[in-house]
N, CA, C and O of each residue as an XYZ file, in Angstrom:
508
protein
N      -8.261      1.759    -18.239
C      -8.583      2.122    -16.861
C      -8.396      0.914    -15.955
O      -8.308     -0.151    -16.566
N      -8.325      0.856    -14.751
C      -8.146      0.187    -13.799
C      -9.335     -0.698    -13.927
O     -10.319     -0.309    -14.556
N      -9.284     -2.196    -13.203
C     -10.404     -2.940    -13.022
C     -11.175     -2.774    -11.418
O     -10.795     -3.257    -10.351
N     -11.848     -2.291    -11.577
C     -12.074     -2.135     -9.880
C     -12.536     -3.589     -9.075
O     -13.175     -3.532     -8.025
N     -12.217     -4.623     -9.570
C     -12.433     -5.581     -8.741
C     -10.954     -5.871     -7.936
O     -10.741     -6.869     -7.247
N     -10.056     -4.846     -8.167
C      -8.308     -5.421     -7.335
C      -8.952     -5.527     -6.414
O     -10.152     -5.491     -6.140
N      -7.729     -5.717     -5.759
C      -8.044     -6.057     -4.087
C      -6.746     -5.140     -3.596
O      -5.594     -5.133     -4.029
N      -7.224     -4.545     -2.773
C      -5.890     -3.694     -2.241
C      -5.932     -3.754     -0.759
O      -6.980     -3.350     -0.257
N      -4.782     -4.276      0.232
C      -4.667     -4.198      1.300
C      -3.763     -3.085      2.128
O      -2.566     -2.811      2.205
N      -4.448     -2.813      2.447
C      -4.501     -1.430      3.363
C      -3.668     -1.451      5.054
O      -4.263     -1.074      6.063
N      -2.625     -1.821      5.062
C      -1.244     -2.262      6.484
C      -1.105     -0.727      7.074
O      -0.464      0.145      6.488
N      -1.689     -0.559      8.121
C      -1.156      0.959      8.459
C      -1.733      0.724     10.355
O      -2.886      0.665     10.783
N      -0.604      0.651     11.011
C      -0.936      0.626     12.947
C      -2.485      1.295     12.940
O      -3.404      0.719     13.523
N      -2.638      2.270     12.389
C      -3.578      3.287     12.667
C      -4.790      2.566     12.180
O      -4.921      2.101     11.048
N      -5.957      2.505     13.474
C      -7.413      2.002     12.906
C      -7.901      2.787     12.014
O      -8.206      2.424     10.878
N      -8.060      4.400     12.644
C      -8.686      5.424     12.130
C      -8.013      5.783     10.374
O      -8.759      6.068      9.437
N      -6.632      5.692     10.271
C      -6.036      5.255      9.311
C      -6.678      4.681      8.293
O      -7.072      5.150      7.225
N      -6.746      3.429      8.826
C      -6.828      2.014      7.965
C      -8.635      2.317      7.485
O      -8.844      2.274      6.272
N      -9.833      2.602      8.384
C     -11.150      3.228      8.298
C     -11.185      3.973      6.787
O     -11.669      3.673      5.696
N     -10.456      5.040      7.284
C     -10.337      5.977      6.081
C     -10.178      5.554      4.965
O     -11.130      5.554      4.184
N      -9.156      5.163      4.659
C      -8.487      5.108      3.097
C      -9.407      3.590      2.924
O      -9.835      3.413      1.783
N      -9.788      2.333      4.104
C     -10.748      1.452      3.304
C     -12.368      1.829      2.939
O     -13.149      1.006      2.459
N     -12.782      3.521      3.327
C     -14.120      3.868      2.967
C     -13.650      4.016      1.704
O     -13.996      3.363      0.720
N     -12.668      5.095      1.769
C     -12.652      5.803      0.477
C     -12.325      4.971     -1.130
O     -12.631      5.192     -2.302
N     -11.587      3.990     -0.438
C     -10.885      3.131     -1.627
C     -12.210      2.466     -2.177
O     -12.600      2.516     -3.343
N     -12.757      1.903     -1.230
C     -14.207      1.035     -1.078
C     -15.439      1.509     -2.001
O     -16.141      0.723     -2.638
N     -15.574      2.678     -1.985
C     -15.958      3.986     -2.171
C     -15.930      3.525     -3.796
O     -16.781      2.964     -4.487
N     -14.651      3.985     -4.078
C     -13.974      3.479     -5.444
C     -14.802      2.196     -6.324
O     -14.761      2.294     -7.550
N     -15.343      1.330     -5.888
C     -15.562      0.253     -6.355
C     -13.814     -1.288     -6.046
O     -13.651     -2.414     -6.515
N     -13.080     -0.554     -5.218
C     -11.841     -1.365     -4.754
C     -12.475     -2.335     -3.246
O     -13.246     -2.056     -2.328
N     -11.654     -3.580     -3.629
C     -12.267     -5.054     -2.874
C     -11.178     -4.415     -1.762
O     -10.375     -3.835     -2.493
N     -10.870     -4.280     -0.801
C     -10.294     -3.910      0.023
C     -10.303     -4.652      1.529
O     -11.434     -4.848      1.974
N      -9.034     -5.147      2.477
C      -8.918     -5.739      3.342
C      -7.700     -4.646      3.953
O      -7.028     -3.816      3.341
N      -7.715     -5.008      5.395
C      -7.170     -4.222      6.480
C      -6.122     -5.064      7.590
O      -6.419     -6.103      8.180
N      -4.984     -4.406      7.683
C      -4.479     -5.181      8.333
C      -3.668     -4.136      9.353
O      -3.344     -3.080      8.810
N      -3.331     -4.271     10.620
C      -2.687     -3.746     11.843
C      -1.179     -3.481     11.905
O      -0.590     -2.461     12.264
N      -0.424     -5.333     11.212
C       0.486     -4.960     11.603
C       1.207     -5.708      9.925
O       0.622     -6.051      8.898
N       2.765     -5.727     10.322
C       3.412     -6.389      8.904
C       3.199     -7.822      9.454
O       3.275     -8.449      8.397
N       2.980     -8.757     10.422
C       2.528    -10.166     10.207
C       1.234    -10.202      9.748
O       1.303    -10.854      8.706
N      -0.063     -9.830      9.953
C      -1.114     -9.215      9.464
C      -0.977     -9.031      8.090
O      -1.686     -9.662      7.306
N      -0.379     -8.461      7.824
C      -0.543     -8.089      6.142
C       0.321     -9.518      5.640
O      -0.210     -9.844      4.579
N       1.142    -10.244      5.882
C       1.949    -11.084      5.173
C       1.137    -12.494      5.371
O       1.249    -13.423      4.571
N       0.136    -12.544      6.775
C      -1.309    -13.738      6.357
C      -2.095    -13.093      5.596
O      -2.603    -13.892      4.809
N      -2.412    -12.184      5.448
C      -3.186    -11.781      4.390
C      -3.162    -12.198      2.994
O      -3.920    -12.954      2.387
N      -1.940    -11.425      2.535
C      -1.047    -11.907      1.385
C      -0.695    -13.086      1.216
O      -0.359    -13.422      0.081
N      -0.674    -13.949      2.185
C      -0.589    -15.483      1.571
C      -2.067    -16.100      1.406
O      -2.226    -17.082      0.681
N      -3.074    -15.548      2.046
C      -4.209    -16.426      2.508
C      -4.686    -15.578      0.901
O      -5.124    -16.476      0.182
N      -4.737    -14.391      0.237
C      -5.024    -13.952     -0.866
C      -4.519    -12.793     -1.125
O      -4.853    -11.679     -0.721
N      -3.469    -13.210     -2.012
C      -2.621    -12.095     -2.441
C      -3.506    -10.679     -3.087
O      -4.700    -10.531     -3.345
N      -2.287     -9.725     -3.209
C      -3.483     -8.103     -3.493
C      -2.890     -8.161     -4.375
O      -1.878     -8.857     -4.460
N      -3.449     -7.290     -5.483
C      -3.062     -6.526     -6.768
C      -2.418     -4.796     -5.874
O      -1.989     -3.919     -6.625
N      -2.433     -4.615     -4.807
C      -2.036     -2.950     -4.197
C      -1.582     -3.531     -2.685
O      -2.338     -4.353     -2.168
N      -0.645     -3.218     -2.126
C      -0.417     -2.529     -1.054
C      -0.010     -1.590     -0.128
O       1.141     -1.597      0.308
N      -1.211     -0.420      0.369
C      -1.117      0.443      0.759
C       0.023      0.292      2.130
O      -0.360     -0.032      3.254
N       0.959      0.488      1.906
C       1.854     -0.224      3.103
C       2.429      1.233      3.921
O       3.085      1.981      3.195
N       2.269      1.592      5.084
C       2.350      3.063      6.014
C       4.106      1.969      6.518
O       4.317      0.805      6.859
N       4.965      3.198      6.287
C       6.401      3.168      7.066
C       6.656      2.753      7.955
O       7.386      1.762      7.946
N       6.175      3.310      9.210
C       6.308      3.418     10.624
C       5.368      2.368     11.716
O       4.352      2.865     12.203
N       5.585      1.509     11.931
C       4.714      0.126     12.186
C       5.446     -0.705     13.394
O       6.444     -1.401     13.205
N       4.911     -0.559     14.452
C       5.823     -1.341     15.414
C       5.771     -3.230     14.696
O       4.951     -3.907     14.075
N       6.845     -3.382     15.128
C       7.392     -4.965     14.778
C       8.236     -4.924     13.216
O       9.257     -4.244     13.117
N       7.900     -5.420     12.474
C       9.131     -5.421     10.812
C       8.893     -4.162     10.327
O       7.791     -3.932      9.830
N       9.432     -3.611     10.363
C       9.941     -1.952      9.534
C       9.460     -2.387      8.301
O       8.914     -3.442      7.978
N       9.798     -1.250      7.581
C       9.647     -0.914      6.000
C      10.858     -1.458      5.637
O      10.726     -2.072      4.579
N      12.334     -1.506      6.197
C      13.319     -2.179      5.467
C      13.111     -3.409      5.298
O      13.576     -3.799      4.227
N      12.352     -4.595      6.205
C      12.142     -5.436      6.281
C      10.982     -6.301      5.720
O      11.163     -7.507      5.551
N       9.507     -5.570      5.356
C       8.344     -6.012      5.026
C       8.623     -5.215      3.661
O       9.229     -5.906      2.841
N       8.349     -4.047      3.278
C       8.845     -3.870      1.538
C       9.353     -4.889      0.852
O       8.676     -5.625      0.135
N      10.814     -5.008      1.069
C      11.582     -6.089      0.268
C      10.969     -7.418      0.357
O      11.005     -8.102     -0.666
N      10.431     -7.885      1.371
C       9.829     -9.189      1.576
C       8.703     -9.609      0.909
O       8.445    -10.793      0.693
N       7.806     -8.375      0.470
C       6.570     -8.424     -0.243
C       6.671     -8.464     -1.643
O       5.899     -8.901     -2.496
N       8.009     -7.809     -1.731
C       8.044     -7.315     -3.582
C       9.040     -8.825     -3.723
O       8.991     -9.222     -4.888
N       9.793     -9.612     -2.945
C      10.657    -10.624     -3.375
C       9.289    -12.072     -3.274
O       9.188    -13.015     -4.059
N       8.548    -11.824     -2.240
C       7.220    -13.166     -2.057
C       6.188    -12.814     -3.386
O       5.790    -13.835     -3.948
N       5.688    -11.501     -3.981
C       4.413    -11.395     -4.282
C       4.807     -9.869     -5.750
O       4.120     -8.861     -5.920
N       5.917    -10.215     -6.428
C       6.378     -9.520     -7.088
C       5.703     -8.648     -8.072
O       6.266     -7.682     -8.588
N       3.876     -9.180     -8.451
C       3.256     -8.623     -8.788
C       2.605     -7.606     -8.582
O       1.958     -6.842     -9.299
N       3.001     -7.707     -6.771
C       1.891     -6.571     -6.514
C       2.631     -5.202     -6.161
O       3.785     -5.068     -5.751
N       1.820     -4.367     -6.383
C       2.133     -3.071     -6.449
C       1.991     -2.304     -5.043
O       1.049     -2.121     -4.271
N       3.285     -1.953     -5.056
C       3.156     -1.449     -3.263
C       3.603      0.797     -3.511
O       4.413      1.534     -4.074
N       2.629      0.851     -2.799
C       2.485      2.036     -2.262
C       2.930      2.537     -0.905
O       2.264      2.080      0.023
N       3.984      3.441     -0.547
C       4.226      3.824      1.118
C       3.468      4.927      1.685
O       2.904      5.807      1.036
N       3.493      4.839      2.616
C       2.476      5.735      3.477
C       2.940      6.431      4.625
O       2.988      5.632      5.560
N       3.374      7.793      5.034
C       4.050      8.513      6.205
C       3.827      9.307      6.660
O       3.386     10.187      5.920
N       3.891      9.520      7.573
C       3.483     11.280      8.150
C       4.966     12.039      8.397
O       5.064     13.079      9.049
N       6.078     11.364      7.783
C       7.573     12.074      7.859
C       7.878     12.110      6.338
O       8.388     11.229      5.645
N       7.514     13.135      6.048
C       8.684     14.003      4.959
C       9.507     13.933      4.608
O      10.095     15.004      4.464
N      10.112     12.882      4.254
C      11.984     12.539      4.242
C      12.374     12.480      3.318
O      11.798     11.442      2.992
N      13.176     12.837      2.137
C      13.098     12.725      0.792
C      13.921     11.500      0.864
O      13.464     10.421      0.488
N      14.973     11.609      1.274
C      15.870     10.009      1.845
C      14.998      8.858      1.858
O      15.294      7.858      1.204
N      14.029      8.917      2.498
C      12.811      7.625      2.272
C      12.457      7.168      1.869
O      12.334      5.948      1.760
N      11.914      8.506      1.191
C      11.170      8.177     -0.026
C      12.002      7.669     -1.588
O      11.399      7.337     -2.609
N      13.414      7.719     -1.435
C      13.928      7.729     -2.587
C      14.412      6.261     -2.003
O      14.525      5.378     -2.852
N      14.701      5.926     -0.661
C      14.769      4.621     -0.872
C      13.815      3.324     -0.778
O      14.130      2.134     -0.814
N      12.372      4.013     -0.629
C      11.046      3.093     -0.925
C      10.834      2.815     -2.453
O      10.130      1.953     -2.980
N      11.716      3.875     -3.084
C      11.504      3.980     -4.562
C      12.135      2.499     -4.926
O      11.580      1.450     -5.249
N      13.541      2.850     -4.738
C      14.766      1.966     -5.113
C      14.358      0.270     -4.376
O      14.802     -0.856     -4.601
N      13.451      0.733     -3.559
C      13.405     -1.119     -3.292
C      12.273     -1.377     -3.921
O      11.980     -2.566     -4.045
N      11.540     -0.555     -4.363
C      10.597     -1.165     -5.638
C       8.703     -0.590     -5.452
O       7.648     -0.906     -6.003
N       8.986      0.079     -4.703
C       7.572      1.054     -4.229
C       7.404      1.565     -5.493
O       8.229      1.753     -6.387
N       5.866      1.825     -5.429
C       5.580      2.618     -6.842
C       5.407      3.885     -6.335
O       5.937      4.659     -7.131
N       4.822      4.620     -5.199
C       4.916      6.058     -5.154
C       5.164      5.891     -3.549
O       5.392      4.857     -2.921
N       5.032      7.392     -3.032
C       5.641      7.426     -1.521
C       4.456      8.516     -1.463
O       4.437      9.411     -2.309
N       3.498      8.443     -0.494
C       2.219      9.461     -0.275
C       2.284      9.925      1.634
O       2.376      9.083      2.527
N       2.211     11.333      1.835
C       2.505     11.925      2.661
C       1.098     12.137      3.865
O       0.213     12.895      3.469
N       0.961     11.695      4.835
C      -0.110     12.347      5.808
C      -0.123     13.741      6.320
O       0.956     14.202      6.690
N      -1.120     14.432      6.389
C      -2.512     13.532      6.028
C      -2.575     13.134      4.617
O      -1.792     13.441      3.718
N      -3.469     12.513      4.570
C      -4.234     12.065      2.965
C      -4.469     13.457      2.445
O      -4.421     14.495      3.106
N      -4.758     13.313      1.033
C      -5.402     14.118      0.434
C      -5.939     12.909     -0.786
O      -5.352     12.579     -1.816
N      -7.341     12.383     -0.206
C      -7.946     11.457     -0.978
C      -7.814     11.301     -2.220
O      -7.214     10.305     -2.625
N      -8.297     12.164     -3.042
C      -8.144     12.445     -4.484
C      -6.664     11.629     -4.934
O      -6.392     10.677     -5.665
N      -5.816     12.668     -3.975
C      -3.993     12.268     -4.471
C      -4.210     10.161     -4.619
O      -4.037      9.339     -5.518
N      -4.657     10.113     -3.182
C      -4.342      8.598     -2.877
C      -5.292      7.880     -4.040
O      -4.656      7.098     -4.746
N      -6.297      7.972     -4.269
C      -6.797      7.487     -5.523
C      -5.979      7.533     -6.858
O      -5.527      6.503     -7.360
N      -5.820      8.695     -7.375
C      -5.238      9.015     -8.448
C      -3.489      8.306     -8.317
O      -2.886      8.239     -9.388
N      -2.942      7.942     -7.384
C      -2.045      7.206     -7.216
C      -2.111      5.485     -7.069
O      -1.268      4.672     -7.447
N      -3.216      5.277     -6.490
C      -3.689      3.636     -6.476
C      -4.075      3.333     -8.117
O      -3.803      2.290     -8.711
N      -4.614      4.241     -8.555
C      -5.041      4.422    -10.252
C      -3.699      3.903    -11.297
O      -3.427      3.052    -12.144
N      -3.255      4.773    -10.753
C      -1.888      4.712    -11.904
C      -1.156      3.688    -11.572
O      -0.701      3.029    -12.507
N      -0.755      3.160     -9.827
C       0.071      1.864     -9.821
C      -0.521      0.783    -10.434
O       0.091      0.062    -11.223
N      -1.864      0.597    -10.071
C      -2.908     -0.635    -10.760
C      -2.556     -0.436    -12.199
O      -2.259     -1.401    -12.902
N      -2.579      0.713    -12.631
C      -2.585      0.249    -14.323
C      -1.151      0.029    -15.066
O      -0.911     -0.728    -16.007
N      -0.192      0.980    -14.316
C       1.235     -0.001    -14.662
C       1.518     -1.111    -14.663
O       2.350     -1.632    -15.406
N       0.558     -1.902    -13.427
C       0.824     -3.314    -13.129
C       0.347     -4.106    -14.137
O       0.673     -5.269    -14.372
N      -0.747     -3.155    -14.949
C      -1.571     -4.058    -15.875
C      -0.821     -3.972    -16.890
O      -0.775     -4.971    -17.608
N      -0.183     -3.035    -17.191
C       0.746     -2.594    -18.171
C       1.987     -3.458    -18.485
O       2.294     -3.480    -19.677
N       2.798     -4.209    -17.596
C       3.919     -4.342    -17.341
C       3.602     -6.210    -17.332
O       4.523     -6.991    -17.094
């Protein structure tokens, strides 16, 4: 099983967003930090890297083409998760290919987002 002391950082524009998934994760027994934007999440990640990042697509300033690859080439351990409220299978197959572990759709459906933070954490432990 997972260690619930990770730390998973939670990058999504959205406060109400970012609220949510850090009760619920929190909730979990998960160490959890919040960040606004992709510079935000990349002091984060240097000041203390995550074992998860909940990383949402759509983010004014560095895109997902740009902060994905940058996180998985700086911090190769950690396990990144995408986050969208667009449906795109195109997206999602290329969040895959740059090294995302799953692609999760808005709204939440808590359970899903757990049971997905679950399984990336323990591949990571795995691998």
């Amino acid at each position: 099983m997972t260690g619930k002391q990770d730390r998973i950082l939670i990058v999504d524009d959205e406060e109400v967003i970012r609220r949510l998934l850090y009760q619920s994760l929190s909730s979990e027994g998960y160490q959890c930090q919040e960040a606004g934007s992709a510079d935000q999440a990349l002091d984060e990640l240097r000041n203390k890297p995550a074992e998860l990042v909940l990383l949402d697509i759509k983010m004014p300033g560095k895109s997902r083409t740009e902060l994905l690859p940058e996180i998985k080439a700086n911090y190769p351990d950690t396990a990144v998760i995408m986050a969208t409220a667009i449906t795109d299978t195109s997206t999602a197959i290329r969040c895959m290919k740059e090294g995302a572990y799953d692609y999760l759709t808005k709204p939440f459906n808590l359970d899903e987002v757990t049971l997905s933070v679950d399984r990336a954490l323990e591949k990571r432990r795995l691998e």
